[in-house]
Backbone bond lengths (Angstrom), bond angles and torsions (degrees), N, CA, C in turn:
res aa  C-N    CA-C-N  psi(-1)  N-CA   C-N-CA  omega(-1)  CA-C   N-CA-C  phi
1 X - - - 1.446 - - 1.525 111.55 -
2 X 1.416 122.77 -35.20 1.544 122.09 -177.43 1.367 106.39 -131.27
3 X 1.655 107.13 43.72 1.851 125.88 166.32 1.589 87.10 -38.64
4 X 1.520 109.17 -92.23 1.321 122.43 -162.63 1.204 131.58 -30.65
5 X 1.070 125.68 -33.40 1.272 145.13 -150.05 1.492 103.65 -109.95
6 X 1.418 124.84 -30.01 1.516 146.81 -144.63 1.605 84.11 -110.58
7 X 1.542 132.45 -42.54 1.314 149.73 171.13 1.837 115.39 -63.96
8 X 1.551 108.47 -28.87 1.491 105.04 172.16 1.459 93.33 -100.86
9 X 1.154 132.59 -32.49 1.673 96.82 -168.09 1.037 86.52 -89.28
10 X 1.420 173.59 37.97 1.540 167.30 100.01 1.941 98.55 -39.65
11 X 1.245 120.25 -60.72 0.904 111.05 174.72 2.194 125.71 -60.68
12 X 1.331 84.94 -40.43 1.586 79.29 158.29 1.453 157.22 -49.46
13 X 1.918 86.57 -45.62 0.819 113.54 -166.64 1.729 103.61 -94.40
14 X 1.336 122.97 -18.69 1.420 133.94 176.78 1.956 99.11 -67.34
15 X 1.306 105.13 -54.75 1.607 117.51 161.91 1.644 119.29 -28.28
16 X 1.332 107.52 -75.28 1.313 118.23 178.70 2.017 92.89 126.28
17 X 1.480 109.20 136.03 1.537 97.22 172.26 1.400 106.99 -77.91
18 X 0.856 140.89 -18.68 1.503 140.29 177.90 1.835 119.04 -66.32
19 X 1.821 91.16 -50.85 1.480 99.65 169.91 1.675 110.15 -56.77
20 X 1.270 105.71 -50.99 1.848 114.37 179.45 1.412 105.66 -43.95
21 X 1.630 126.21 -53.27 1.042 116.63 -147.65 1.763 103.57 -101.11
22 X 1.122 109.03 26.51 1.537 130.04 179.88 1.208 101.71 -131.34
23 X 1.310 137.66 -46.84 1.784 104.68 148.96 1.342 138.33 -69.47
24 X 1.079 114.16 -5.40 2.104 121.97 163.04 1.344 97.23 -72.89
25 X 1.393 150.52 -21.52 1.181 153.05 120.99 1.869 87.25 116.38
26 X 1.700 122.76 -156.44 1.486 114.82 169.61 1.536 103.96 -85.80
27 X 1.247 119.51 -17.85 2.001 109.90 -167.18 1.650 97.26 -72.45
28 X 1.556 119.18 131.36 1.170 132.52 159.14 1.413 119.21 77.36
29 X 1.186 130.52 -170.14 1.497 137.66 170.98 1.376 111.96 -46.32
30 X 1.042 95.93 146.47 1.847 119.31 179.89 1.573 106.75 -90.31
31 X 1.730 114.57 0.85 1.496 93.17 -159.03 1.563 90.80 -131.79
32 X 1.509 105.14 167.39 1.524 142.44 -152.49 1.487 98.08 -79.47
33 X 1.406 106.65 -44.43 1.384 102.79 -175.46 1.282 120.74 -137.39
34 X 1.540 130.97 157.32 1.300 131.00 179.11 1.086 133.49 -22.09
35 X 1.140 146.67 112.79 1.778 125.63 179.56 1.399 101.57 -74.10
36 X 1.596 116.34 -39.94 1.525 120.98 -161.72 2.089 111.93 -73.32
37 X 1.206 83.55 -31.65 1.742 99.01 -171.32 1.546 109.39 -118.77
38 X 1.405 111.30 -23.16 1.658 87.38 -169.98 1.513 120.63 94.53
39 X 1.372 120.20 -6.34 1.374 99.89 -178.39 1.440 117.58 -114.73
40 X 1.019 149.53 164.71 0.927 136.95 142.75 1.739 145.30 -20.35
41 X 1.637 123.10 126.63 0.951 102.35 -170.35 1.444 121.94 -109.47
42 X 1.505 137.59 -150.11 1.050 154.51 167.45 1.818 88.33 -41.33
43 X 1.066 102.83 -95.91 1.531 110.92 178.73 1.623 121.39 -15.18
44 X 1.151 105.03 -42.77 1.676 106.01 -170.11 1.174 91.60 -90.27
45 X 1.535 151.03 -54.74 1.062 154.40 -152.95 1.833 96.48 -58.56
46 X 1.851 103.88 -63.79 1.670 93.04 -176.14 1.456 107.80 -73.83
47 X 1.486 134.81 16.54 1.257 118.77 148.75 1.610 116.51 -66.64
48 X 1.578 102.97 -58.32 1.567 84.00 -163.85 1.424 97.75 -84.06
49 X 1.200 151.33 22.65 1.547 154.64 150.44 1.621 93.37 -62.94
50 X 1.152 108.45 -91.31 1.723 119.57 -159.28 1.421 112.44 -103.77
51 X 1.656 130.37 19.36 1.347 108.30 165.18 1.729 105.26 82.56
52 X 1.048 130.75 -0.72 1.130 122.01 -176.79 1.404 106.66 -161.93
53 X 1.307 138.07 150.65 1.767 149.72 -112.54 1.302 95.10 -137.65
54 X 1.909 130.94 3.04 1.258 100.05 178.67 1.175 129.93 -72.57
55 X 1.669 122.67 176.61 1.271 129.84 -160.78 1.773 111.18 -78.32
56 X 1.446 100.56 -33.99 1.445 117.13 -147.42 1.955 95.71 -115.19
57 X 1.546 90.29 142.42 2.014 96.49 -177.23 1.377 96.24 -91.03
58 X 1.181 150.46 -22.28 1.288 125.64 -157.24 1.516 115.17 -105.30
59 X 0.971 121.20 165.44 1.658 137.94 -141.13 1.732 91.64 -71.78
60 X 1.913 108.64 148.66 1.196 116.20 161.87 2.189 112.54 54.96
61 X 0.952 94.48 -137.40 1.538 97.57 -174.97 1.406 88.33 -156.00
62 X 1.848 90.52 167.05 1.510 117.65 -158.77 1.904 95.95 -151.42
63 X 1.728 95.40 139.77 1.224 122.25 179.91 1.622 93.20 -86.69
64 X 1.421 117.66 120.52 1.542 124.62 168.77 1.564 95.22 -144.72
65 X 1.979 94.58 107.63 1.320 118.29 179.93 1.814 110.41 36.65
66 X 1.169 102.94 52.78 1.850 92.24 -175.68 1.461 115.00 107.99
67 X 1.549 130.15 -56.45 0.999 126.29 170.05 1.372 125.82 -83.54
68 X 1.231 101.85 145.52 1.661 130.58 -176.33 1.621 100.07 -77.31
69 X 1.003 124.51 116.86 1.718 137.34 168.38 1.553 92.13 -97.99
70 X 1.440 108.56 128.12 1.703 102.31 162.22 1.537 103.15 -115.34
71 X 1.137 102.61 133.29 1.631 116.79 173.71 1.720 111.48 -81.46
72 X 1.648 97.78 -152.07 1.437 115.19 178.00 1.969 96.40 -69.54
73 X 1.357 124.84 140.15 1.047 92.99 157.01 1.907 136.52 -129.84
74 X 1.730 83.16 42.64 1.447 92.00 -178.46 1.606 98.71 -171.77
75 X 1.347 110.04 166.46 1.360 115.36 -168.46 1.152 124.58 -71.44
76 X 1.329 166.32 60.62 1.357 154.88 46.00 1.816 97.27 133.26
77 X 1.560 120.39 137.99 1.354 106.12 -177.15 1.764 88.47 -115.24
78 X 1.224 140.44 14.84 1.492 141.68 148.97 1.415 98.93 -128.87
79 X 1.616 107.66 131.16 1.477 138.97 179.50 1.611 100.06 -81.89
80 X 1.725 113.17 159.66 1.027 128.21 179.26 1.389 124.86 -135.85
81 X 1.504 133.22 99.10 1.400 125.55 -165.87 1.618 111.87 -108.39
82 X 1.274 125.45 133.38 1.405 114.29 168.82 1.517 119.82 -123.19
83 X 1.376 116.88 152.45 1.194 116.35 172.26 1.397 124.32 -57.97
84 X 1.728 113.88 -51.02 1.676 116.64 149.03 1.227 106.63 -9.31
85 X 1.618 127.14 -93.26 1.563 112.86 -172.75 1.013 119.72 -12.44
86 X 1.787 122.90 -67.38 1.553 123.20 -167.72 1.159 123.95 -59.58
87 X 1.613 106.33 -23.49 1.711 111.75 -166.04 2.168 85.07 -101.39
88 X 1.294 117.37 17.56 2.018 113.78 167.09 1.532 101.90 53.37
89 X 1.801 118.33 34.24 1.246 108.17 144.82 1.638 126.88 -83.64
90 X 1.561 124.67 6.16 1.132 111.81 -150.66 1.733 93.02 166.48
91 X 1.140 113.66 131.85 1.596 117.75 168.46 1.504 109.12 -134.43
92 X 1.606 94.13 125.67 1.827 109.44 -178.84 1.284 87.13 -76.41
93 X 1.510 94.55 153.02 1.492 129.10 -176.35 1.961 90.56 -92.23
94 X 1.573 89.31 161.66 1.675 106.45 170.23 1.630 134.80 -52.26
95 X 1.655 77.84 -19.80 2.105 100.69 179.48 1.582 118.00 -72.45
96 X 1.614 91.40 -42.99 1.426 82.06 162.92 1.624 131.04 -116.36
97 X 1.556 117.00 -0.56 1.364 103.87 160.26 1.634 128.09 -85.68
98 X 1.289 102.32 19.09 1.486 107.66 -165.33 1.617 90.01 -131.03
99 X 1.016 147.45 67.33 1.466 135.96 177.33 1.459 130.90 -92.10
100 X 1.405 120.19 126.60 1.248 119.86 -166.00 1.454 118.26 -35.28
101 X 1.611 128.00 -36.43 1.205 120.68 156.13 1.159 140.15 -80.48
102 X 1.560 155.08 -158.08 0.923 146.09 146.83 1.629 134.25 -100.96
103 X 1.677 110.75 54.30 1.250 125.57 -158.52 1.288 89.35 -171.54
104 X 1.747 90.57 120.69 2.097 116.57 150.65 0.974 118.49 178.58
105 X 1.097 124.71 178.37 1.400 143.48 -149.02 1.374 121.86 -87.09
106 X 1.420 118.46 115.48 1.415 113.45 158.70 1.428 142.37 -79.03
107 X 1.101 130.48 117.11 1.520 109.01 165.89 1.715 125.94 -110.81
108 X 0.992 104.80 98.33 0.929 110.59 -178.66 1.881 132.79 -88.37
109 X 1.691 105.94 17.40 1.445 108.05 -178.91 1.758 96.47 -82.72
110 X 1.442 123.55 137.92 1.581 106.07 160.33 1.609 118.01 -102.03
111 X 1.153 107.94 79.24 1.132 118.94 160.34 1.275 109.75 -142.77
């Protein structure tokens, strides 16, 4: 009955909440999932992808006006494709469309 749920705080908690809440970094919400919708976000998704809670898919980190964006920061053994990309909200980095295996995740809702 609480697989799912029993599966993210396992994943959290394997993380560390401290480690989690030091890769959500200071920009924006502190939290895992939507307040408005409920689902899961960017953040939770590259947790259980890569072990780590950052906000942002694309490779390494990025200078924006002063701030440091940290991306994926290593090559990934499940890949990640989104429709966003196509519609130029967002471009995955090489870490995760290129993944050492041959298995990952699509998302394809654009919203």
């Amino acid at each position: 009955m609480y697989g799912v749920l029993s599966f993210l705080y396992s994943a959290v908690l394997t993380r560390g909440m401290g480690n989690v809440t030091g890769d959500l970094g200071a920009m924006g919400d502190n939290s895992l999932i939507d307040s408005t919708f409920g689902h899961g976000n960017q953040s939770l998704l590259n947790l259980l992808l890569t072990g780590v809670a950052t906000t942002n898919v694309f490779d390494l980190s990025k200078d924006v006006a002063g701030l440091t964006l940290i991306g994926v920061q290593k090559q990934n053994d499940i890949g990640f494709l989104t429709l966003l990309e196509a519609l130029r909200y967002l471009k995955v980095g090489h870490f995760l469309k290129c993944p050492n295996s041959q298995s990952g995740l699509l998302d394809q809702s654009p919203t």
